[in-house]
N, C-alpha and C positions, 0 to 999 in steps of 0.2 A: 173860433173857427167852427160852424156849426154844421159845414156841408163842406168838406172834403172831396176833391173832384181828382180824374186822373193827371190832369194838368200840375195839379198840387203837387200830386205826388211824384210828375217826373220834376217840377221846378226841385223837391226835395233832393233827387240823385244828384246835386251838385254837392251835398255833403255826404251820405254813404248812397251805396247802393242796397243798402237791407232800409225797407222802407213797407211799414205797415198799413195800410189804408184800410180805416175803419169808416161805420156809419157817421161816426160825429168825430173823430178824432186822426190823425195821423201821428204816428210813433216813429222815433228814425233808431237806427242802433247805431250811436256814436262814436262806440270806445274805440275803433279801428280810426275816427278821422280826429282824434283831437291833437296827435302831432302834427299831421298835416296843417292845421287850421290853428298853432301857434296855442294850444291848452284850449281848456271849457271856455273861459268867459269871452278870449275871442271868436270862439266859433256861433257863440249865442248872440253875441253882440251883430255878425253878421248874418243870423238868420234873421232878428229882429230887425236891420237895415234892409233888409228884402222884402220883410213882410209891410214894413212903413212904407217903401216905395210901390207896394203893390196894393196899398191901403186896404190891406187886409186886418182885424184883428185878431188877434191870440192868446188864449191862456197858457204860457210855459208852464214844462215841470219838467226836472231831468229825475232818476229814481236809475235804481239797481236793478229792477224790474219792468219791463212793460207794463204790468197792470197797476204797480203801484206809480208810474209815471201817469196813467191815465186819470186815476183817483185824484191826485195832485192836481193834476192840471185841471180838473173840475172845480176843485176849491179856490184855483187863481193864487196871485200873492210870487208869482215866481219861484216856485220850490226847488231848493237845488240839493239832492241827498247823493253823495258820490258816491258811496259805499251802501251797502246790509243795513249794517249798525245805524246809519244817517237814516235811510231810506224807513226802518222798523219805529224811530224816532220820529219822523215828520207822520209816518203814517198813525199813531198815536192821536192826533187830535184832530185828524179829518171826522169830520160828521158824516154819519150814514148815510146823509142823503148821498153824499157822493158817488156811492155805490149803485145808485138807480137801480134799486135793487124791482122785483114784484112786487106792486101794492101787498098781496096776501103775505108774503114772508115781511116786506117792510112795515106793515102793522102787528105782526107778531113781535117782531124785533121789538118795536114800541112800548107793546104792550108787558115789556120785560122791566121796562126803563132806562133801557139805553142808548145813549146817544152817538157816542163815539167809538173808533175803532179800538182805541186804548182799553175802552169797556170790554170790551169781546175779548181782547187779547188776553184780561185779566180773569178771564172762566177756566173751565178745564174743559179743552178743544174734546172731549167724546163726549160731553158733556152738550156743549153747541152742536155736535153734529148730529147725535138724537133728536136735539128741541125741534131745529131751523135744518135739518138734511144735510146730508156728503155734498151736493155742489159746493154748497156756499163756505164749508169748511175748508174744499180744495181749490176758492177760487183767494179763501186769504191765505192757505200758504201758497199758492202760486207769488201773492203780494210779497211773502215777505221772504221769498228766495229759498223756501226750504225743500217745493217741488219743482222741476223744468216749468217752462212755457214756454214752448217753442211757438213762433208765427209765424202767418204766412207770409211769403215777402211781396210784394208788388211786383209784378212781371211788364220790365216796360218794354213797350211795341216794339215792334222790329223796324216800322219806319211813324214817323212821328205825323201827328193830324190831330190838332185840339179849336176847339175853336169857342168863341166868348160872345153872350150876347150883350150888345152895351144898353146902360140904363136909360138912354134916351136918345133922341135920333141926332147922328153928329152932322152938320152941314159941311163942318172946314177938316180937310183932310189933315192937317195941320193935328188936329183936335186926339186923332184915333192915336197918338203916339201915346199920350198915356193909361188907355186898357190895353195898346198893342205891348206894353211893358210885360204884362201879368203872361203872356203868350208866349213872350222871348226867353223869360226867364223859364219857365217850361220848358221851353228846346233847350236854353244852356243846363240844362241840370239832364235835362233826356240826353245829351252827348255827354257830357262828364262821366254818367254811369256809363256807358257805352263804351268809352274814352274815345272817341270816335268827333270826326269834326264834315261839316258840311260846305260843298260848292255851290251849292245854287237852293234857297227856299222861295216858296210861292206864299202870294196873301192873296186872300179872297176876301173882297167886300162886297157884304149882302143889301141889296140897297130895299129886300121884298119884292112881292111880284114876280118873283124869276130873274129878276135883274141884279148881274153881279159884276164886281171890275174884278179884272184882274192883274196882279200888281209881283212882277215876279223880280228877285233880287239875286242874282249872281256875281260872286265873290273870284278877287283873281288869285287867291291861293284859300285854303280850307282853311275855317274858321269856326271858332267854338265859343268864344268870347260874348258874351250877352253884350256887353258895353258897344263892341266894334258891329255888332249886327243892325244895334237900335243908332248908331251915328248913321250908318248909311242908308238905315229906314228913311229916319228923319230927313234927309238930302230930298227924299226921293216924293215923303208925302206934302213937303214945302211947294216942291212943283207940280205937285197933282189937284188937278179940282175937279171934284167928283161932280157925276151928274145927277145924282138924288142922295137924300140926307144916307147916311150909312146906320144899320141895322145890329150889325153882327159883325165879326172879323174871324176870320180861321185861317189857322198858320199850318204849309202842307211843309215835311222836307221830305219828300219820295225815296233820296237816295245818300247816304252817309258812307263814309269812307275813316278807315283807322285813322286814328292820330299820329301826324308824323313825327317821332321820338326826334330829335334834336339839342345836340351838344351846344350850349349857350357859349361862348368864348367868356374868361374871368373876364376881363377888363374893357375889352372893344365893342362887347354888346349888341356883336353880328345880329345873332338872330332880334334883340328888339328892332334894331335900324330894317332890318328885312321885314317886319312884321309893320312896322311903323311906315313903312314905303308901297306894303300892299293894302294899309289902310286907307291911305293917300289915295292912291290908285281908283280905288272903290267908291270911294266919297265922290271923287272927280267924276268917274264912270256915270254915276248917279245924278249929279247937278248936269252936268255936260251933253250927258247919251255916248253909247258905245264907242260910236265912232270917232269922236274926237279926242281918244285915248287909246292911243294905240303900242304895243309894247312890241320887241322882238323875239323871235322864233326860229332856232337850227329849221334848217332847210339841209337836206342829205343830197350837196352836188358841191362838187371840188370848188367849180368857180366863183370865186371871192362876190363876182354882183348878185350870183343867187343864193348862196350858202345861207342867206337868212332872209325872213320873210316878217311883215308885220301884224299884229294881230291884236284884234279889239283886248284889252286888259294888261294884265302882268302876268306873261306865260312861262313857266319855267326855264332860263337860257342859259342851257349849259353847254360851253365848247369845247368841243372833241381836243384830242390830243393833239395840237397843232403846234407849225411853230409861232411865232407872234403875227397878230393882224390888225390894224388900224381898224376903227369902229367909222374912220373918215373915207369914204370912196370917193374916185371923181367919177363920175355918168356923162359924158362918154369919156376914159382916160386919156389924158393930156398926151403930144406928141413932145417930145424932148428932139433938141438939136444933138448929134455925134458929129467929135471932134477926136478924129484918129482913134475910134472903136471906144470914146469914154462918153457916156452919155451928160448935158450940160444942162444947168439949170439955174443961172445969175452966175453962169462958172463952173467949174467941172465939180460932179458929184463925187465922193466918196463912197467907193463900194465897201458896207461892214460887215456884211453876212451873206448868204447864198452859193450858189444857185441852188433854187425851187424847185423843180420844174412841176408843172401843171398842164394836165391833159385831158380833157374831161369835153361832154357835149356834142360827138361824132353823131349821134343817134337823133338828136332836134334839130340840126341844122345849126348848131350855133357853138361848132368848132372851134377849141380852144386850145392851144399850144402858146406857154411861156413858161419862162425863164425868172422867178424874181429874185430881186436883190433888195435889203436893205442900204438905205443911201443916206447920207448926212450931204444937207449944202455949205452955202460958204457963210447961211446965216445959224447956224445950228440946228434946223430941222432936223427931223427923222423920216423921212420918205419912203414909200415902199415903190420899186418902180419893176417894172419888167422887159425885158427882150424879147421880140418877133422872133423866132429861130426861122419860120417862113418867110419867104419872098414876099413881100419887099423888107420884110424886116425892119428894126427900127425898132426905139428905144420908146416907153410910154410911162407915165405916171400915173398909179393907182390908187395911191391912197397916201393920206398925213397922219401918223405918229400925234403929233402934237405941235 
C-alpha cells in the first residue's frame, strides 16, 4: 500500500477508531477490537477480505509497537509479534534497509558492518548514540517498547465526501460498481467510527468537461452496512445509462444521524426481519422508482379514513394507544340493514366490544360523529362497524378484522 489516502483511512474506522495515517503506511491500534472481531486471526482475515475485494495490495505486520509494526511491514512475510518479548524477536532480523533510514547515517551504519537490527541491539546503546546520534537511538527504543510513542490519530470529517478517479473511461454504468466498492467501504468504516448510520447518499459521476450525473440514493430506515448500500447501488446502476464514458466517481453523505441502539429479540429475530424488510423496500424503490412503493404513515386525525397517510418508502408506523383497528377499510362504508335496533349483515351481527365514540373534523367540513362496535357475523368475521347517533342514523361498515 504505497499511498495511503483519507478514504483508506476512514474504510479503516470499521475496525478501531485510533487510526494513523502516514506517508506510505497506515497503522490501526487494535488491542481495543480483537474481542469484538472474534480474536487477531479473524479480524486480519477480514481486513485482508477487504483489501482483496478493493484490489488493493498490502504488506501486514501486527508488533507491540507502532514503529515496530511499520518496520515489519516493510520487510513483508506477514509478521505477527503479540507481545514486547515477540515483537524484540522478529525485530532482530529485519535488515536496515527497513528503516529508510538518511543515505548519510545509512552509509555510516554500513560502513560499521552492520546489517541488521539484532546488530545494533548487540552494541552498548551510549555507545550508538555517540557514533549515529540520540534520534536514532530513540526512534529504536520507541521500537522496542522501552519509550512512549504516542500518534497522531486520523480525525475523520464531520460529514463524509471521497471521491476516486477510475483507470480508464467506463462506458457501462453497470461497470462503476466495482471502484464504487473502494468508496462504500470508506463510508462504512466513516460511520462505524462515528457509530452513526445514514438516510440518504449522493454519487456524482464525472463524465469531464463540466459534465456530471447525478445519482442520488435514499434509504427507508438508516443504514450503515456497506453490503445493504452497494445491493441497492447495484439496483440503481443496472437501470442507469450513462451519457458519456464515466471519469471519476465521488460519494457525498452531507448528513449522518446516531445509530439506533436496538434490543435484537433471542429467538424471533425482530430486528433482522425489520432490517431485512427495509432492505426489500430499497432494492424495490430502486429498480421500480419512488412511486411504486409506497409505505404507511400516522396521520394525527381521529377519523379512521384519515388517521393514516401513504408515503413513498418504509416510513416509520407507529400506532398511538388505541383500541384495535382493522388495516381493511371500506371507501365509502357499507350501509347495513336494522332489524329492531340490531344491525344485519347475512343475519344479525354480534356486538363484542364498544361503544367508541368518535368526533372529530367540525373545522374542514367533513364532520364526524360515531359510535363503533366491534361485531362478529354468522360466518366468523371480525367486523368493525359504527352507528349514525345523527339523523338519519343508521348502522355502517367500516372495516374487516380478517
Amino acid at each position: 500500500m504505497a499511498f495511503p489516502t483519507p478514504a483508506l483511512a476512514c474504510w479503516a474506522g470499521r475496525f478501531t477508531p485510533q487510526v494513523n495515517l502516514a506517508p506510505a503506511a497506515l497503522r490501526l491500534e487494535i488491542s481495543g477490537s480483537l474481542r469484538l472481531f472474534g480474536g487477531l486471526p479473524a479480524l486480519l482475515q477480514r481486513v485482508c477480505e477487504d483489501l482483496a475485494a478493493m484490489d488493493l495490495r498490502a504488506q501486514l505486520a501486527v508488533a507491540a509497537t507502532p514503529l515496530a509494526a511499520l518496520w515489519l511491514a516493510r520487510v513483508g512475510g506477514n509478521v505477527i509479534a503479540r507481545d514486547l518479548a515477540a515483537t524484540r524477536a522478529a525485530l532482530a532480523a529485519v535488515p536496515l534497509t527497513a528503516l529508510q533510514l538518511a543515505p548519510p547515517l545509512a552509509r555510516r551504519i554500513e560502513g560499521f558492518g552492520l546489517r541488521r537490527i539484532g546488530e545494533l541491539l548487540a552494541l552498548p546503546r551510549a555507545s550508538l548514540g555517540a557514533r549515529l546520534g540520540k534520534p536514532f537511538v530513540i526512534d529504536l527504543a520507541r521500537a522496542l517498547g522501552e519509550i512512549a510513542d504516542p500518534q497522531s490519530c486520523f480525525v475523520f470529517p464531520e460529514h463524509f465526501e471521497q471521491g476516486l478517479e477510475l483507470p480508464a473511461p467506463v462506458a457501462a454504468a453497470p461497470v462503476l460498481l466495482f471502484a464504487a466498492h473502494r468508496l462504500v467501504a470508506a463510508l462504512a468504516g466513516w460511520l462505524a467510527a462515528r457509530n452513526s448510520a445514514v438516510r440518504e447518499i449522493e454519487w456524482l459521476i464525472d463524465h469531464g468537461h463540466g459534465r456530471t450525473t447525478v445519482l442520488p440514493l435514499a434509504f427507508s430506515a438508516p443504514v450503515y452496512r456497506a453490503e445493504r448500500i452497494e445491493r441497492v447501488l447495484k439496483e440503481r446502476l443496472d437501470a442507469l445509462s450513462l451519457s458519456a464514458p464515466a471519469l471519476a466517481l465521488r460519494l457525498c453523505a452531507p448528513q449522518a444521524e446516531p445509530r439506533e441502539a436496538r434490543n435484537h429479540a433471542l429467538f424471533d429475530g425482530g430486528g433482522q426481519r425489520q432490517e431485512a424488510l427495509a432492505e426489500l423496500m430499497d432494492r424495490l424503490v430502486a429498480r421500480l422508482g419512488p412511486q411504486a412503493v409506497q409505505g404507511l404513515a400516522c396521520h394525527a386525525d381521529h377519523r379512521p379514513e384519515l388517521a393514516s397517510r401513504s408515503e413513498p418508502g418504509l416510513p416509520a408506523f407507529r400506532l398511538p394507544a388505541l383500541p384495535p383497528r382493522p388495516l381493511w377499510l371500506l371507501n365509502p362504508p357499507e350501509a347495513l340493514r336494522e332489524v329492531q335496533g340490531r344491525p344485519q349483515r347475512g343475519g344479525a351481527l354480534a356486538l363484542m366490544a364498544g361503544p367508541e365514540r368518535i368526533e372529530s373534523g367540525w373545522w374542514d367540513g367533513g364532520d364526524a360523529r360515531r359510535d363503533y362496535f366491534i361485531a362478529i357475523d354468522s360466518a366468523g368475521r371480525w367486523l368493525w362497524i359504527f352507528r349514525d347517533p345523527r339523523l338519519p342514523g343508521g348502522w355502517f361498515l367500516h372495516g374487516i378484522f380478517s
